[in-house]
N, C-alpha and C positions, 0 to 999 in steps of 0.2 A: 461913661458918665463920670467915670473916677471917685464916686463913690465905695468908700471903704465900709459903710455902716450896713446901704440897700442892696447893693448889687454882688450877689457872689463872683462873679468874673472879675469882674473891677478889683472887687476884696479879695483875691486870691493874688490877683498881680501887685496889689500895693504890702501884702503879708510880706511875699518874698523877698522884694525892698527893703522891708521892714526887718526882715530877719538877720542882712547882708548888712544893713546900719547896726544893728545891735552887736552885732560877730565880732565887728571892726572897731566897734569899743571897746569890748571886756577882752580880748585876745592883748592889746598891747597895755591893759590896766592890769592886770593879772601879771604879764609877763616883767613889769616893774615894780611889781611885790607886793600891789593891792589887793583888797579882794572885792566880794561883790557877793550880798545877800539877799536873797529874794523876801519882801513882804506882801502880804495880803490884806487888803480892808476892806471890813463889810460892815454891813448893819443888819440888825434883826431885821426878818421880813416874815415873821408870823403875827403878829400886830404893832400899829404905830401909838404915839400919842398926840400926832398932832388929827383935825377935824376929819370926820368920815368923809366929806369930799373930797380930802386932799391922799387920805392914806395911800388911794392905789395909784396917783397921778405921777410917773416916773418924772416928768422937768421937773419936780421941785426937790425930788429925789436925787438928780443928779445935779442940781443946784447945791445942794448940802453936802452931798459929797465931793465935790470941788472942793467948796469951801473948807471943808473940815481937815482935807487932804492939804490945801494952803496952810492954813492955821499947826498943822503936824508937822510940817516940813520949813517953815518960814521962822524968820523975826531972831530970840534967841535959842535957837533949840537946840542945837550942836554945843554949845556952851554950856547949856546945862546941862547935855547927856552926859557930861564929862563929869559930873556932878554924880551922876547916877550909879556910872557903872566904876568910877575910883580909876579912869584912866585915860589918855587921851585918844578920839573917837574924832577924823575929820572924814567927815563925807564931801568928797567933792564934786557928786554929783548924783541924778537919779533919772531914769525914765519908766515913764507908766505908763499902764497901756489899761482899759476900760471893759470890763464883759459886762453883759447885761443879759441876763438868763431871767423867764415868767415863770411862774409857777401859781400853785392852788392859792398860795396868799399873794398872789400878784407880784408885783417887779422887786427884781434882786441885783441892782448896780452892784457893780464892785470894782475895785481894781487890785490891779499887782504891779510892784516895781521893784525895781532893781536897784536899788543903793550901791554906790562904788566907794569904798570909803580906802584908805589910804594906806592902812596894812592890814594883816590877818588878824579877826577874829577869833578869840577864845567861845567856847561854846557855851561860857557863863557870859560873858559879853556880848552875843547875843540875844539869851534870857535878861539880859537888861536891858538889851537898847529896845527890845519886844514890849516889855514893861514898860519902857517911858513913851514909845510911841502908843503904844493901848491909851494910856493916862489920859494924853494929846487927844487922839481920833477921836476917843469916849466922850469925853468932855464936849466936843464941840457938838458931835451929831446930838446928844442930849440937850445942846443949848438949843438946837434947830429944833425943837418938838418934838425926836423921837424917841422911840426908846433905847436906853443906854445898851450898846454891844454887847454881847456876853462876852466874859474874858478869854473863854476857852474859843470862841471864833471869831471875834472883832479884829483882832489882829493876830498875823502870825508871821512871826523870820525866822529864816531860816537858811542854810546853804542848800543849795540844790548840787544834784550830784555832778553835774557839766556844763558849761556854757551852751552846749544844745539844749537844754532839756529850761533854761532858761525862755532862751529863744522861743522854742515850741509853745511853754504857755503864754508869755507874753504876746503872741500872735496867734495863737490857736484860734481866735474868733475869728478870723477870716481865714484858713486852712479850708475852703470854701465847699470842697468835694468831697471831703473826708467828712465833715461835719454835716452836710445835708446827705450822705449816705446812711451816715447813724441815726438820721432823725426821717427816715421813710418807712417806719412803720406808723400803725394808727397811732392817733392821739393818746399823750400819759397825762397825768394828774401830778408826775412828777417834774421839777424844772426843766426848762425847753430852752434852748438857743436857741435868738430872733432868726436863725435858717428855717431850723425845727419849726418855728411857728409858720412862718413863708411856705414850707412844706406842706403841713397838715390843714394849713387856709384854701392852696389848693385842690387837694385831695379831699377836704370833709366842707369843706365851704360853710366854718360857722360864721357867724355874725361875729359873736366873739373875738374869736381869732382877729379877723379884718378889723373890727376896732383898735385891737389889741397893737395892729403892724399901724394902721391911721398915728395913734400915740407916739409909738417907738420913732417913727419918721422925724414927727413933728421934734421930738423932746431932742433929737441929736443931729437936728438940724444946724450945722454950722460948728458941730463940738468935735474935737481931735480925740479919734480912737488913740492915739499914742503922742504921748506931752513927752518934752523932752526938758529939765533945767534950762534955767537959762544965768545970762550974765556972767560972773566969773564963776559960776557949776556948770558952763555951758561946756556940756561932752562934744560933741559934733565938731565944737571949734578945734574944742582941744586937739581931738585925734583926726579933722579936716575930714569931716565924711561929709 
């Protein structure tokens, strides 16, 4: 079906790809003296501020978090991190990839990406450029209705220890056998990957659940597990994968 979202088979073959495209970027950005830091963005998912029929509804969820994710990374924002952090900061490129885990207060989009930016990072330069994208991200999901991130988990950068361990979370959502193996026991009240929920729908056959996968379908129907820059940040061109 070549789906990457419903299909664990499909999602296991397109990871791989996926992991083999990322490899063949940071190997030859890395080896030319860039570096490359992993960010995370979420939003609070223990209550919203926008109307009780929209709180648990993930498209509009993941409508904002596009958006927010645009408005963080767009327009002038490289120019004034330089502002921020007292030194010059050029990313020239980013790819994000999307998890979407349920839980007891319902949906929890998130992403992580990878920033390639053009030399090494100080580990204070990091606590800044984490600051100024918090600022960013905060700002917009708060315009959109909800409530504003907490600073200690709306955003977080950071180096990761390898370019594997990159790789790995960046696709971990479709690691398709690994992840419905950890999600075959009974139903938790704790966060579920949409596997985990496909699992336990089977298995316990709630209403629930089955609405729950109805949603998930509908809201990531036609949306890319993994965005890559584009234009002159466009990685792929760059390094011809």
């Amino acid at each position: 079906c070549g789906s990457g979202w419903k299909d664990p088979v499909c999602g296991h073959q397109i990871s791989l790809q996926r992991a083999k495209d990322i490899q063949a970027v940071i190997g030859p950005h890395r080896k030319a003296g860039g570096d490359v830091v992993l960010g995370t963005f979420t939003v609070a998912h223990d209550q919203f501020t926008v109307s009780h029929n929209q709180r648990d509804r993930l498209a509009p969820m993941l409508k904002t978090i596009s958006k927010a994710f645009h408005l963080t990374t767009s327009g002038r924002a490289w120019k004034k991190v330089q502002d921020v952090v007292g030194a010059r900061i050029v990313v020239v490129g980013w790819v994000r990839s999307a998890e979407i885990t349920v839980g007891e207060y319902g949906w929890h989009p998130h992403f992580h990406a990878l920033f390639f930016i053009d030399r090494i990072l100080t580990e204070d330069e990091i606590e800044a450029l984490e600051q100024f994208f918090y600022e960013r991200w905060s700002d917009a999901i708060e315009a959109a209705g909800y409530r504003r991130p907490s600073r200690e988990h709306g955003v977080v950068v950071s180096h990761g220890e390898s370019a594997g361990s990159y790789v790995a979370l960046l696709s971990k959502q479709n690691l398709a056998l690994e992840t419905v193996s950890s999600g075959t026991k009974q139903g938790r009240k704790n966060n579920r990957s949409t596997l985990q929920l496909q699992y336990d729908w089977m298995v316990h056959r709630r209403d629930l659940d089955k609405e729950l996968i109805k949603e998930y379908q509908l809201a990531t129907h036609r949306m890319n597990q993994l965005t890559w820059s584009r234009g002159k940040n466009d990685l792929r061109k760059k390094y011809q994968i």
